[in-house]
N, CA, C and O atoms as a GROMACS GRO file, in nm:
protein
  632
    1UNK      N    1   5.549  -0.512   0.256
    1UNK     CA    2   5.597  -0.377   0.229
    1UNK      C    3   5.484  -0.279   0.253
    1UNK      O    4   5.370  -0.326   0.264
    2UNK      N    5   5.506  -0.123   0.265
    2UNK     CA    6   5.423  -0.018   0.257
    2UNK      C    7   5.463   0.107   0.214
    2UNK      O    8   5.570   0.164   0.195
    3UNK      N    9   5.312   0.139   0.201
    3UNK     CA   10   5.394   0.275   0.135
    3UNK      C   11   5.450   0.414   0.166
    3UNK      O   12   5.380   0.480   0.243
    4UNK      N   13   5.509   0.444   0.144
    4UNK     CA   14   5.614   0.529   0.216
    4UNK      C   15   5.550   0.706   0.122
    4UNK      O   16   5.560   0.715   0.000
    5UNK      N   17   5.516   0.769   0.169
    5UNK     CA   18   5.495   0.907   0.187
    5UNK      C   19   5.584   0.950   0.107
    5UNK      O   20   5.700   0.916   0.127
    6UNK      N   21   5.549   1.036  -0.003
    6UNK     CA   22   5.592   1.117  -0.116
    6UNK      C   23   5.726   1.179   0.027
    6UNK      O   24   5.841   1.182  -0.018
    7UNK      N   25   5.720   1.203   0.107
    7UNK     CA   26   5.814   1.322   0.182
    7UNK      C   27   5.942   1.212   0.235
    7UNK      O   28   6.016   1.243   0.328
    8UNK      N   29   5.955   1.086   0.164
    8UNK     CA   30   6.030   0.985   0.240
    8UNK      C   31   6.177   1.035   0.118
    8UNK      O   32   6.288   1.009   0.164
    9UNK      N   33   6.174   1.081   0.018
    9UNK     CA   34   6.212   1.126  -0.114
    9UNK      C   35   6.342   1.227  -0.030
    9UNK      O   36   6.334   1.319   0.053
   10UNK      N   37   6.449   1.165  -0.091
   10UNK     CA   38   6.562   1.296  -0.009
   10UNK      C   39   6.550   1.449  -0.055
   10UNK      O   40   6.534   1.477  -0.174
   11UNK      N   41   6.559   1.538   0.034
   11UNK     CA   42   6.544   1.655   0.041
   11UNK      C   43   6.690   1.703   0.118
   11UNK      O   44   6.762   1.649   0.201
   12UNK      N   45   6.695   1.865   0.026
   12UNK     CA   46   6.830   1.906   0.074
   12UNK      C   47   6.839   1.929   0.218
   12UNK      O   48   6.800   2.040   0.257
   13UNK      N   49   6.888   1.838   0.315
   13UNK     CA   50   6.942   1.854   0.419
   13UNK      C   51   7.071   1.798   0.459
   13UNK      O   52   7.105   1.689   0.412
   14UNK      N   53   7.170   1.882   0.569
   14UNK     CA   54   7.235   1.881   0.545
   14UNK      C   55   7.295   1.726   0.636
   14UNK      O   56   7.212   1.646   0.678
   15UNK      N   57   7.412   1.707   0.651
   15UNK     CA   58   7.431   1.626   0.724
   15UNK      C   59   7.444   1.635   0.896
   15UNK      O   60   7.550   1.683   0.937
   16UNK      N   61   7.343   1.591   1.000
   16UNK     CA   62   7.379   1.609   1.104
   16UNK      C   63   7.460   1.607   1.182
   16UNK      O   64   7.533   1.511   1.157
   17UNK      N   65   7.517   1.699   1.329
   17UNK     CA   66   7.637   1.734   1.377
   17UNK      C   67   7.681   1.664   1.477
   17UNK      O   68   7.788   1.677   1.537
   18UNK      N   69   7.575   1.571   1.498
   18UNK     CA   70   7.593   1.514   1.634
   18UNK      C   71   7.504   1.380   1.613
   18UNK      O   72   7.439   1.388   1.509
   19UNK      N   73   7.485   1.272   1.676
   19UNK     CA   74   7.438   1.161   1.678
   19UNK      C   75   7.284   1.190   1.813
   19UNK      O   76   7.300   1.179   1.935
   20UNK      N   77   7.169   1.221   1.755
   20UNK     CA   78   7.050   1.214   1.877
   20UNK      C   79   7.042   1.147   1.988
   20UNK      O   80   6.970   1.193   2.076
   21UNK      N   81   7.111   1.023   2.011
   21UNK     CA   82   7.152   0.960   2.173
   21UNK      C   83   7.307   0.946   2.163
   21UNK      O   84   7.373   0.890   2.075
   22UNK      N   85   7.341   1.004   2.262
   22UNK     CA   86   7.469   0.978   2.290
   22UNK      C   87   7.501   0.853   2.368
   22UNK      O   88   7.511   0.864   2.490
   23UNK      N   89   7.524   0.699   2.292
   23UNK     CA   90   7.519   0.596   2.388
   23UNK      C   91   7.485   0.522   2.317
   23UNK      O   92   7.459   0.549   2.200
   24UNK      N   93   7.473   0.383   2.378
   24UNK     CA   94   7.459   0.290   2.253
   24UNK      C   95   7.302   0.246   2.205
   24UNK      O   96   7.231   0.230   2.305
   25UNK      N   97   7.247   0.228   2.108
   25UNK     CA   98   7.127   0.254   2.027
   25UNK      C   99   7.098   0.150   1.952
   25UNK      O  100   7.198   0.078   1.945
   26UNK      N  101   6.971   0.088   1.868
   26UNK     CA  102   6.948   0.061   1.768
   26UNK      C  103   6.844   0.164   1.683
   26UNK      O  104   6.777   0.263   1.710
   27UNK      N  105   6.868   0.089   1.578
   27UNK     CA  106   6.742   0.164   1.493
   27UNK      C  107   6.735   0.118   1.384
   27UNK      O  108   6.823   0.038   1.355
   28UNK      N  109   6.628   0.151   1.277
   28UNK     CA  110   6.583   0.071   1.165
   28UNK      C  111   6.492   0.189   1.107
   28UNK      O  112   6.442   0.282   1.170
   29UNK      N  113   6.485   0.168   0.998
   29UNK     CA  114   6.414   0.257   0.853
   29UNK      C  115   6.291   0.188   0.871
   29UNK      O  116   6.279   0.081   0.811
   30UNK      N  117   6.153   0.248   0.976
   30UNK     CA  118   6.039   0.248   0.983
   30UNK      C  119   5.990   0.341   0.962
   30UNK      O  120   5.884   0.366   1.020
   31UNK      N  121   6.055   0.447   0.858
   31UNK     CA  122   5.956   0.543   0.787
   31UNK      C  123   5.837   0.506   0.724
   31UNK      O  124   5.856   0.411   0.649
   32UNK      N  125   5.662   0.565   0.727
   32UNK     CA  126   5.583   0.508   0.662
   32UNK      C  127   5.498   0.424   0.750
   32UNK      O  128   5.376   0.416   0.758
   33UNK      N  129   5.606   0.354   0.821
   33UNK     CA  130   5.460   0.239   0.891
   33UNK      C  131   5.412   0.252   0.968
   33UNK      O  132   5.459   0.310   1.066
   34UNK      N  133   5.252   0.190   0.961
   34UNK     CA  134   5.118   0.248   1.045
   34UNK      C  135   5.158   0.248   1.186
   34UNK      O  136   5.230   0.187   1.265
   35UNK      N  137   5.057   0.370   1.179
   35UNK     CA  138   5.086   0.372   1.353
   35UNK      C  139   4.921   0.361   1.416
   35UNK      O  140   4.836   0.309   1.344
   36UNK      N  141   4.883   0.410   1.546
   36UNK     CA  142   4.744   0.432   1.586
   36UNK      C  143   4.668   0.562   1.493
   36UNK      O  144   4.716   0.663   1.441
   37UNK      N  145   4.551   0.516   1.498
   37UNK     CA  146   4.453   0.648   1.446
   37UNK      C  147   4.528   0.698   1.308
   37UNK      O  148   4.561   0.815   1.287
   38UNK      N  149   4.555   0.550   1.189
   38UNK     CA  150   4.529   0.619   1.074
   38UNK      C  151   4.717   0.672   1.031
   38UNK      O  152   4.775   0.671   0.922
   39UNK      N  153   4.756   0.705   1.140
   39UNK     CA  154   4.873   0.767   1.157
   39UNK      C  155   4.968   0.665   1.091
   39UNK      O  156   4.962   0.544   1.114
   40UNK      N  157   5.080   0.738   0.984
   40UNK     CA  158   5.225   0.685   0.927
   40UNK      C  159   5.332   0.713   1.033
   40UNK      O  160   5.336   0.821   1.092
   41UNK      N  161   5.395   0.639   1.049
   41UNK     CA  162   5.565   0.682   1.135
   41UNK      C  163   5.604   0.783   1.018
   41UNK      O  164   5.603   0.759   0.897
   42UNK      N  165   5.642   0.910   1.086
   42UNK     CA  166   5.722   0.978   1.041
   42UNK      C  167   5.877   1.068   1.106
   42UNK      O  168   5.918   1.182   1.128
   43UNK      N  169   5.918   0.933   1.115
   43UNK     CA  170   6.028   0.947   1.214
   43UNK      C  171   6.133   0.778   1.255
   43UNK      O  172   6.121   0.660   1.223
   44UNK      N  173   6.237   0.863   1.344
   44UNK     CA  174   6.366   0.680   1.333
   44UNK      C  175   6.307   0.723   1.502
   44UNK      O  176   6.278   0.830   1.556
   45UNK      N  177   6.306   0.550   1.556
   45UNK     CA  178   6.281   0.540   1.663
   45UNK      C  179   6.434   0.459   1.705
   45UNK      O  180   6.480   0.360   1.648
   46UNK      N  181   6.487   0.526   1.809
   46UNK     CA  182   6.584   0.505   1.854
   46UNK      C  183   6.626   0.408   2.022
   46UNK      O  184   6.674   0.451   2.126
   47UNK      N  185   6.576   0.257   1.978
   47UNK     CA  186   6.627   0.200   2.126
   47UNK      C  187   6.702   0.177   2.181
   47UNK      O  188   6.780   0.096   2.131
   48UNK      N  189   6.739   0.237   2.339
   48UNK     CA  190   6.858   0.271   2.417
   48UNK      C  191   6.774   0.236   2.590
   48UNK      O  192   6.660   0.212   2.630
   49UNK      N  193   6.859   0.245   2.626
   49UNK     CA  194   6.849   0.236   2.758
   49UNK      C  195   6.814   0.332   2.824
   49UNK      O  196   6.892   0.426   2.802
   50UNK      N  197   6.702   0.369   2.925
   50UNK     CA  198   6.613   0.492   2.954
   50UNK      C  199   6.734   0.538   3.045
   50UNK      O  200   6.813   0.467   3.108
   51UNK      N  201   6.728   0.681   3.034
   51UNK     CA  202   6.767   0.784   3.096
   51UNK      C  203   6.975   0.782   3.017
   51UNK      O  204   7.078   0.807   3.080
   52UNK      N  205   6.961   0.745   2.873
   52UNK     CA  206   7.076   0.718   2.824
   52UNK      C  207   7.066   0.937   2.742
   52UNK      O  208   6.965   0.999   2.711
   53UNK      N  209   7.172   0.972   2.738
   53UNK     CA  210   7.166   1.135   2.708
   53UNK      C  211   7.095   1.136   2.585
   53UNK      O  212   7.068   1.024   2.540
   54UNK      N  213   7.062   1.226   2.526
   54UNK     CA  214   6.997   1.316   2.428
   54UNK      C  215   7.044   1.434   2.407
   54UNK      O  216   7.031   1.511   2.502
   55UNK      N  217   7.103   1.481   2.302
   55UNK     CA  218   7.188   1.550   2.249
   55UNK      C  219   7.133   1.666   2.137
   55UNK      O  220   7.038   1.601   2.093
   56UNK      N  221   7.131   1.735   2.096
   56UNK     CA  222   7.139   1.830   2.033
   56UNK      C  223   7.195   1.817   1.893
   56UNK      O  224   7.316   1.805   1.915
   57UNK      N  225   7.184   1.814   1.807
   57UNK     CA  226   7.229   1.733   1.667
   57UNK      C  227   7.246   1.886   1.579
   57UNK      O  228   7.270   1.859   1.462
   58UNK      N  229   7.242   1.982   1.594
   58UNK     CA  230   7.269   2.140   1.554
   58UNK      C  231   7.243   2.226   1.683
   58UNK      O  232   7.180   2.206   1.787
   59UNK      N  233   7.330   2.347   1.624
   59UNK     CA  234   7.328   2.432   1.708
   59UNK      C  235   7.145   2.522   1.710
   59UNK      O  236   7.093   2.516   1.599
   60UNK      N  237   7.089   2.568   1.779
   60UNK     CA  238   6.935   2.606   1.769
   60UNK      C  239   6.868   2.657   1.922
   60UNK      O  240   6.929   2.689   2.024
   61UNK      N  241   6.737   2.653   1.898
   61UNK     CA  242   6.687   2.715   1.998
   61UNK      C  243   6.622   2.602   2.058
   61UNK      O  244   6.535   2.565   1.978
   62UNK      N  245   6.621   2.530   2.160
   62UNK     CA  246   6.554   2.389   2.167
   62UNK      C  247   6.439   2.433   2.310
   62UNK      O  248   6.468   2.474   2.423
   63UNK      N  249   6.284   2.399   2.239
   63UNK     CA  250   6.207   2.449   2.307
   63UNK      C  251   6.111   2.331   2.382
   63UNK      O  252   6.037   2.282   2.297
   64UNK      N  253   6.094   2.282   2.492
   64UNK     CA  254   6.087   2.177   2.554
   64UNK      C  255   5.887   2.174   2.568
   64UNK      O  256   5.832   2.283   2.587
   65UNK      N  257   5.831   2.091   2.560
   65UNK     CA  258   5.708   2.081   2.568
   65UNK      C  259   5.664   1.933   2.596
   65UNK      O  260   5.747   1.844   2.618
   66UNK      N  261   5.523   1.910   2.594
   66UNK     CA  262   5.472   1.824   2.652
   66UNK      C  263   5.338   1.804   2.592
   66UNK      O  264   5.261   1.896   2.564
   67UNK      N  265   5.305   1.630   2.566
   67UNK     CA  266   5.163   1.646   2.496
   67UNK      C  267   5.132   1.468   2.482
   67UNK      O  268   5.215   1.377   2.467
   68UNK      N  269   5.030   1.463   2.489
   68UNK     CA  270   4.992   1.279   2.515
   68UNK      C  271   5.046   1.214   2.446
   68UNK      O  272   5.081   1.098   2.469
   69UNK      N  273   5.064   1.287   2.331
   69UNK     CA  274   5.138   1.163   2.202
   69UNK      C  275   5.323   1.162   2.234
   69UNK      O  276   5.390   1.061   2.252
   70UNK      N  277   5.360   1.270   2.233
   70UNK     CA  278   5.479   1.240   2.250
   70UNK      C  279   5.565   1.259   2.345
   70UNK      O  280   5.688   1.252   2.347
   71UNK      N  281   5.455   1.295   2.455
   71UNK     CA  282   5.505   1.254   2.594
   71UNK      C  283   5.611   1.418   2.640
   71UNK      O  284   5.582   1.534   2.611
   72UNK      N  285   5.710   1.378   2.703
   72UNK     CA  286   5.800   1.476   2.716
   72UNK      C  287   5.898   1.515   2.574
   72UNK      O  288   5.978   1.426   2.548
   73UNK      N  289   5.901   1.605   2.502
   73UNK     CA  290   5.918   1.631   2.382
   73UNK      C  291   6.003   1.783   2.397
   73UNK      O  292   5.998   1.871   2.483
   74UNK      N  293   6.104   1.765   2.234
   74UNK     CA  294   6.150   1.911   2.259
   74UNK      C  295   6.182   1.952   2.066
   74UNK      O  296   6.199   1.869   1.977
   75UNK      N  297   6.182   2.050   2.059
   75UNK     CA  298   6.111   2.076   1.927
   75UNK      C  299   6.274   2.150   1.906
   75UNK      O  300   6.312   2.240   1.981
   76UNK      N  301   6.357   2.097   1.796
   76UNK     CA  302   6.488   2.226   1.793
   76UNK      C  303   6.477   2.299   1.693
   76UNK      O  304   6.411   2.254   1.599
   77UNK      N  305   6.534   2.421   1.682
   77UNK     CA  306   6.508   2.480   1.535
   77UNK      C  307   6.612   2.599   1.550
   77UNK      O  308   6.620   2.694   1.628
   78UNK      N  309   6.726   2.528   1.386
   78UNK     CA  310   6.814   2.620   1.366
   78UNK      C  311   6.798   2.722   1.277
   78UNK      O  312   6.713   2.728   1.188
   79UNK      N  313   6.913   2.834   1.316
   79UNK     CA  314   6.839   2.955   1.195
   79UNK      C  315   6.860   2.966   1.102
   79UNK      O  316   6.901   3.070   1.049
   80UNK      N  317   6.837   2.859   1.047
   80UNK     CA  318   6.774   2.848   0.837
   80UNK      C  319   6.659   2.813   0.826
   80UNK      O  320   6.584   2.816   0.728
   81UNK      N  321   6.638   2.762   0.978
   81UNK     CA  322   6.469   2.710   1.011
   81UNK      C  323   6.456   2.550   0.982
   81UNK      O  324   6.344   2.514   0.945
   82UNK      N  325   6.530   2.474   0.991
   82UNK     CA  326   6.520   2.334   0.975
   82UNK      C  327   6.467   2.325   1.129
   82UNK      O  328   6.503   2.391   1.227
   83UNK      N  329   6.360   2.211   1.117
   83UNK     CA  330   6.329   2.147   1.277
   83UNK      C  331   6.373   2.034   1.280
   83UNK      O  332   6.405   1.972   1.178
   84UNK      N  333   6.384   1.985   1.409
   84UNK     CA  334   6.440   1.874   1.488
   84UNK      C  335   6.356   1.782   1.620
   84UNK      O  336   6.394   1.791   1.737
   85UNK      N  337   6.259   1.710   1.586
   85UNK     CA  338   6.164   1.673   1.702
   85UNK      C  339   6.196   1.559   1.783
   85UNK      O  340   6.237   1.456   1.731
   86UNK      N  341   6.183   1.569   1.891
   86UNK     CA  342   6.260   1.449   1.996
   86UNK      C  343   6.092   1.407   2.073
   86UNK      O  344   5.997   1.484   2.066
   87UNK      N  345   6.090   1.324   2.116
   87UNK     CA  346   5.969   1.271   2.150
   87UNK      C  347   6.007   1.152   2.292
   87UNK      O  348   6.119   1.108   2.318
   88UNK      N  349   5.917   1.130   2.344
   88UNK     CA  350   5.919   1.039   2.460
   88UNK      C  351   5.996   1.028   2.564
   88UNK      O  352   6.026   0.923   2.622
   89UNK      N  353   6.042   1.180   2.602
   89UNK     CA  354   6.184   1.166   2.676
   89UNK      C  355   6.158   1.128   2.834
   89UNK      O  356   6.044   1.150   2.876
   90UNK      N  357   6.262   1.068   2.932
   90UNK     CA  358   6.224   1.035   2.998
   90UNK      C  359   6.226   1.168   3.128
   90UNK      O  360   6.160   1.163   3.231
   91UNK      N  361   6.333   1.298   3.083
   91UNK     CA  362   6.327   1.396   3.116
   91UNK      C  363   6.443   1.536   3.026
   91UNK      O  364   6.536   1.520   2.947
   92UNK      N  365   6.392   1.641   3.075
   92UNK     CA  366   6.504   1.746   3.018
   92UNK      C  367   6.616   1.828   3.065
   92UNK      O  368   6.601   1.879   3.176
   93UNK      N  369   6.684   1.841   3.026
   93UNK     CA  370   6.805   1.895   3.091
   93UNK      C  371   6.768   2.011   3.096
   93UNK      O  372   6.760   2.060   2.984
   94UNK      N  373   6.731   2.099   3.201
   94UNK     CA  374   6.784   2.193   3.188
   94UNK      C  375   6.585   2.292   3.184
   94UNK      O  376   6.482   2.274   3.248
   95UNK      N  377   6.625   2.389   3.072
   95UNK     CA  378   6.495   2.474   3.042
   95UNK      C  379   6.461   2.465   2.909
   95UNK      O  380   6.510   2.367   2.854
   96UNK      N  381   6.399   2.528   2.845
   96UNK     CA  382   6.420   2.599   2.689
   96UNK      C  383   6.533   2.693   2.656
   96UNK      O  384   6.541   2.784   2.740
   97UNK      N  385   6.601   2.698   2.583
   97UNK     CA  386   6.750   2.758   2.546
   97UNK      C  387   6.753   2.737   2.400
   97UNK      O  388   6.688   2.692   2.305
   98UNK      N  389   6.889   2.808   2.439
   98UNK     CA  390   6.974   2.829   2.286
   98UNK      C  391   7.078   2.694   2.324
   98UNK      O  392   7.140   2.672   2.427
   99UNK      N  393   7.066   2.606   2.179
   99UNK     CA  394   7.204   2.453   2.268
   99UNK      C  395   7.279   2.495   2.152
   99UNK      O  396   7.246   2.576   2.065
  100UNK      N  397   7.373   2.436   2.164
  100UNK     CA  398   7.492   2.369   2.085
  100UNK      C  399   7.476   2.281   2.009
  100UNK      O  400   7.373   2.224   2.044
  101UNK      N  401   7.528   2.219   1.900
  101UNK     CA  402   7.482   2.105   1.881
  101UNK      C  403   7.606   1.989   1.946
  101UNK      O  404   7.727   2.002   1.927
  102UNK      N  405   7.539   1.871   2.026
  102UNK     CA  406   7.610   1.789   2.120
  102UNK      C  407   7.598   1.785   2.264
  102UNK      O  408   7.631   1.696   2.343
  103UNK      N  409   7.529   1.934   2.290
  103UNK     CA  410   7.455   1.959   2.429
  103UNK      C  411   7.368   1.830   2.456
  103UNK      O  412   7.300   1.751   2.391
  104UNK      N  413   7.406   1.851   2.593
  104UNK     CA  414   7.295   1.723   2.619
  104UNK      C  415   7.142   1.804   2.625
  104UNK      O  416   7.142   1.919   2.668
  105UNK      N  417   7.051   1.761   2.595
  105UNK     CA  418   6.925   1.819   2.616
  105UNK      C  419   6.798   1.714   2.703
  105UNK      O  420   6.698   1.768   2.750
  106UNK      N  421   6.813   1.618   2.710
  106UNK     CA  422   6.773   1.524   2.784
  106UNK      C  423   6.791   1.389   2.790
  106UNK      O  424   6.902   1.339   2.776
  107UNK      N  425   6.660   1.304   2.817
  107UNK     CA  426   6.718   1.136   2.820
  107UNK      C  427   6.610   1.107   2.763
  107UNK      O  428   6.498   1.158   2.759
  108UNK      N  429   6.669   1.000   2.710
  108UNK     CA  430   6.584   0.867   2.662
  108UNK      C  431   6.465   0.774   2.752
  108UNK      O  432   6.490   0.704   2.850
  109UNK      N  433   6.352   0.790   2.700
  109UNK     CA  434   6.252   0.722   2.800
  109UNK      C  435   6.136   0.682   2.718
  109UNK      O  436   6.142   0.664   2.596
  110UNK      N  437   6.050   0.672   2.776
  110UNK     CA  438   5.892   0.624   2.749
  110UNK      C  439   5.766   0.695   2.755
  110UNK      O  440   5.660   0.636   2.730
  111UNK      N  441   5.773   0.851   2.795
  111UNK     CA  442   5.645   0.872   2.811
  111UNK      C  443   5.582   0.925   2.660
  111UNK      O  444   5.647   0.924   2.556
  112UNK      N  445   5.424   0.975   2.675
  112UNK     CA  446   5.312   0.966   2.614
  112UNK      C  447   5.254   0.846   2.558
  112UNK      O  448   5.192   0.763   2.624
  113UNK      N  449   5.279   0.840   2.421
  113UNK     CA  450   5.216   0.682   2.406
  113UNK      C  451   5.314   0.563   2.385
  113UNK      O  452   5.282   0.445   2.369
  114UNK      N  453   5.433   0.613   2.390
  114UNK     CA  454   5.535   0.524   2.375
  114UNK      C  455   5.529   0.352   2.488
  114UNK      O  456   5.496   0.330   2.604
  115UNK      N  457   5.573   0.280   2.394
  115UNK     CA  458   5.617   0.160   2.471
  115UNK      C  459   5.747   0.118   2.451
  115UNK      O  460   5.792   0.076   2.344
  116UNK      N  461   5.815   0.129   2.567
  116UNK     CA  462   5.974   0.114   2.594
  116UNK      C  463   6.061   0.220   2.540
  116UNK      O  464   6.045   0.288   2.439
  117UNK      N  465   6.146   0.221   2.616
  117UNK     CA  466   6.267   0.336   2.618
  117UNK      C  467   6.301   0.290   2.518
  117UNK      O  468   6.325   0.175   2.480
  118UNK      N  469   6.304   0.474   2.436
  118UNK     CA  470   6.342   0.473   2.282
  118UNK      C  471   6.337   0.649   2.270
  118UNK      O  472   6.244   0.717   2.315
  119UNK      N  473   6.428   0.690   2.215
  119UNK     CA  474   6.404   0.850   2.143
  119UNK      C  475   6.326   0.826   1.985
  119UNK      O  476   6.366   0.748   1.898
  120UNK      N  477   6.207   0.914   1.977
  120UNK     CA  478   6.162   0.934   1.855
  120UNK      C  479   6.212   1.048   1.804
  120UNK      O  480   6.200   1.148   1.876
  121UNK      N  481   6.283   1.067   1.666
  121UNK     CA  482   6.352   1.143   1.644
  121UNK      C  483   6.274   1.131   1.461
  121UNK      O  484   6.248   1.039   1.382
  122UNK      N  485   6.258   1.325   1.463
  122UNK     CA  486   6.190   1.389   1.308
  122UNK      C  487   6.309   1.435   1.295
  122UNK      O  488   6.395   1.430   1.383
  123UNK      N  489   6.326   1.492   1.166
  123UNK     CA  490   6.396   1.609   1.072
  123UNK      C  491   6.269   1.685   0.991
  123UNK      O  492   6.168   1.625   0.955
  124UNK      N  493   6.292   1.811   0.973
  124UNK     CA  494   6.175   1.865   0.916
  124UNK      C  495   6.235   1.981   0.861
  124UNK      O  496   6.229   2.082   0.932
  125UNK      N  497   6.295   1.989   0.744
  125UNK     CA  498   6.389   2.120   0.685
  125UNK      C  499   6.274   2.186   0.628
  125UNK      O  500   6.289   2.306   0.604
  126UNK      N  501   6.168   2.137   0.603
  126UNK     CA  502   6.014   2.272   0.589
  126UNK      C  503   5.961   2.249   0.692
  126UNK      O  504   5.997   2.256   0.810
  127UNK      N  505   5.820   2.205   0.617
  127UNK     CA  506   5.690   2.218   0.738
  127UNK      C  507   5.684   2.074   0.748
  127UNK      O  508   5.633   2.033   0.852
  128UNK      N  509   5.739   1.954   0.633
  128UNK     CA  510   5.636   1.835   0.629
  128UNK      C  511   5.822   1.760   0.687
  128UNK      O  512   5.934   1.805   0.663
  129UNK      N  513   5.779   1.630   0.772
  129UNK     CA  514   5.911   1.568   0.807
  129UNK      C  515   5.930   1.486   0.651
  129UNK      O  516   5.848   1.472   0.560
  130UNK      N  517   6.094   1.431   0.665
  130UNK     CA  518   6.141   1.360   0.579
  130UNK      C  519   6.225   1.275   0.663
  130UNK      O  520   6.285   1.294   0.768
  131UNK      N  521   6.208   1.152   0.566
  131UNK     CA  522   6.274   1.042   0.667
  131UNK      C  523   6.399   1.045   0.716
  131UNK      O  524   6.480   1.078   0.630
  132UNK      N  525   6.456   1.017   0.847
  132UNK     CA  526   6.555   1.080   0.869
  132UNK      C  527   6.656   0.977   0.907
  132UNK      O  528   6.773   1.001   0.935
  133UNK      N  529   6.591   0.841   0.906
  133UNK     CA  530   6.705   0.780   0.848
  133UNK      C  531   6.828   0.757   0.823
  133UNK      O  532   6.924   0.723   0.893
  134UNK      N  533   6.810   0.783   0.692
  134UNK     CA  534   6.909   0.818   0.617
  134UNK      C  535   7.047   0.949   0.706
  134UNK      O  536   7.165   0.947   0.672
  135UNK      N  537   7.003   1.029   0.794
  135UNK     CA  538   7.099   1.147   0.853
  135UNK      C  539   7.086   1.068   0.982
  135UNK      O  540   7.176   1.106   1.057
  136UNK      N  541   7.013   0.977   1.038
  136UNK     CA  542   7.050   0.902   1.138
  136UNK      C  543   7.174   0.832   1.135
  136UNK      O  544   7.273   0.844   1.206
  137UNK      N  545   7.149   0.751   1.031
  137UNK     CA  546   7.253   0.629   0.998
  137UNK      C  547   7.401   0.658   1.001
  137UNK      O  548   7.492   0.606   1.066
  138UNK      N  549   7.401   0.818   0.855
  138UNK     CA  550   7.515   0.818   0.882
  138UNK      C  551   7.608   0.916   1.012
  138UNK      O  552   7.728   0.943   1.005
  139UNK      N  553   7.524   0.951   1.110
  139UNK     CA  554   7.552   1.035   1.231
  139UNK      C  555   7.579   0.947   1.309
  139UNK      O  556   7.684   0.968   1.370
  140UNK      N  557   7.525   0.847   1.336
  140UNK     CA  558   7.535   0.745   1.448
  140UNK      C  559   7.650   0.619   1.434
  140UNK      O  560   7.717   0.567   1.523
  141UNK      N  561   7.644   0.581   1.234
  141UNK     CA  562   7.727   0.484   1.215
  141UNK      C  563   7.690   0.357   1.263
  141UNK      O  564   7.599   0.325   1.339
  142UNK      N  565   7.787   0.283   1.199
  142UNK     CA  566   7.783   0.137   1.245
  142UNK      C  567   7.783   0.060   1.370
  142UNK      O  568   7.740  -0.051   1.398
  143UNK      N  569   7.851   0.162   1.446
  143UNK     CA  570   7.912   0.111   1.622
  143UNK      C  571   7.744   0.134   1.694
  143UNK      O  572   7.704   0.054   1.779
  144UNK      N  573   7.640   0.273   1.637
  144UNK     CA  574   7.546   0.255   1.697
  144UNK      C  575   7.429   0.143   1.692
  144UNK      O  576   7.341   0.116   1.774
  145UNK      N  577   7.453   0.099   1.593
  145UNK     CA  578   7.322  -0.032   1.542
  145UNK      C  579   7.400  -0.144   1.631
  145UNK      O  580   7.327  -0.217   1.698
  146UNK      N  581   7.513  -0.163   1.636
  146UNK     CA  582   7.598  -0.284   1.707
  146UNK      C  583   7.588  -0.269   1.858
  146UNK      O  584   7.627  -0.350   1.942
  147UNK      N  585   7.529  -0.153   1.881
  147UNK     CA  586   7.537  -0.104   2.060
  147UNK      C  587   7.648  -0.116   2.123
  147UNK      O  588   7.665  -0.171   2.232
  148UNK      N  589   7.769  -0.039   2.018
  148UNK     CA  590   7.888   0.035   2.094
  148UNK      C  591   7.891   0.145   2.087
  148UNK      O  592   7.842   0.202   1.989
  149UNK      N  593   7.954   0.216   2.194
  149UNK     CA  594   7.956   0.320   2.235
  149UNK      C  595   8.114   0.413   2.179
  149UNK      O  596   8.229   0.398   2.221
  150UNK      N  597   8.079   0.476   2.108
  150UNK     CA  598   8.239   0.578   2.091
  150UNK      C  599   8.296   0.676   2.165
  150UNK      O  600   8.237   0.775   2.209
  151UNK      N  601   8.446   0.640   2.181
  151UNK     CA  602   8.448   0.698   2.352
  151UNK      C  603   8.422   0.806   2.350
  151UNK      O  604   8.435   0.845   2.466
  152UNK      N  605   8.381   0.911   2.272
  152UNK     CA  606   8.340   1.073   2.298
  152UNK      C  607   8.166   1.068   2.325
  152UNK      O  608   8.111   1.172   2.361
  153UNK      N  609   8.113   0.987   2.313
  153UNK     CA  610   7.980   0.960   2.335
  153UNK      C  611   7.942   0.870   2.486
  153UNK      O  612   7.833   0.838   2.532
  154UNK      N  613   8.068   0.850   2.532
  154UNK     CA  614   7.979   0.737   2.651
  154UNK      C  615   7.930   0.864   2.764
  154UNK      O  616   7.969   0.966   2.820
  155UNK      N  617   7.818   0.776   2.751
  155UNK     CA  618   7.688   0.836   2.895
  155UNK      C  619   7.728   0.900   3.008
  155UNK      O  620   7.791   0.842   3.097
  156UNK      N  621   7.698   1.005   3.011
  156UNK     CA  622   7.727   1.074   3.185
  156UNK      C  623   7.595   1.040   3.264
  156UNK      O  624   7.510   1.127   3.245
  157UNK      N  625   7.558   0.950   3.338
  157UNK     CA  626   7.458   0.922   3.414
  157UNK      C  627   7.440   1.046   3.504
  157UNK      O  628   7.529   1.100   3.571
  158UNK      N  629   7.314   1.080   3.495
  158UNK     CA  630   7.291   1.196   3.603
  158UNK      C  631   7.227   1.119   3.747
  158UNK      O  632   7.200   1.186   3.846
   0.00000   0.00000   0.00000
């Protein structure tokens, strides 16, 4: 076992609108565990098949960036100010915008320090993330840990 970060503690957020890969997924409650340089996971790592969509999980301003650790990345933030961090993408749809939530916003991939196609996915309703988990699980459901696909979710390959 380890220990899990005072911020792993549920905090009022609400329930998400959309499932972060649209397509079929696993994932697991690795909130807390070590990462490189000292670093806790603070975040659900989501494995899928690279270039599987990435979606928009609230409506917001989704602002696309880039940086060694999390590779191709896009930061969302709706206006109550909750954030939304996507990490390792394999690319982005599009520009920086205003999405929807369910918009596709990119794909699933590997870059910065990532190994293997996977979306890293935060919630951050302040400044500090909280495990998100828990708003993964129940957004995605059971069919996503089983790697089925629900037919309003199957993949538009670009």
């Amino acid at each position: 076992a380890h220990d899990r970060p005072a911020t792993s503690d549920p905090v009022a957020i609400a329930p998400l609108d959309a499932c972060p890969v649209a397509g079929p997924s696993s994932f697991i409650d690795s909130w807390g565990d070590a990462r490189s340089s000292g670093r806790r996971h603070e975040g659900v790592d989501m494995e899928a098949e690279g270039a599987t969509p990435v979606v928009a999980v609230r409506d917001g301003a989704a602002e696309f960036k880039r940086s060694n650790l999390g590779g191709n990345a896009i930061w969302l933030t709706t206006s109550n100010g909750e954030r939304f961090y996507y990490a390792h993408l394999d690319d982005w749809e599009g520009e920086s915008r205003e999405v929807r939530a369910g918009e596709v916003i990119g794909y699933v991939g590997q870059t910065g320090n990532a190994r293997g196609d996977h979306l890293h996915f935060e919630a951050r309703p302040g400044d500090a993330a909280v495990n998100a988990y828990p708003l993964v699980d129940a957004a995605c459901g059971p069919s996503a840990r089983l790697g089925l696909t629900p037919i309003a979710f199957r993949p538009i390959f670009r």
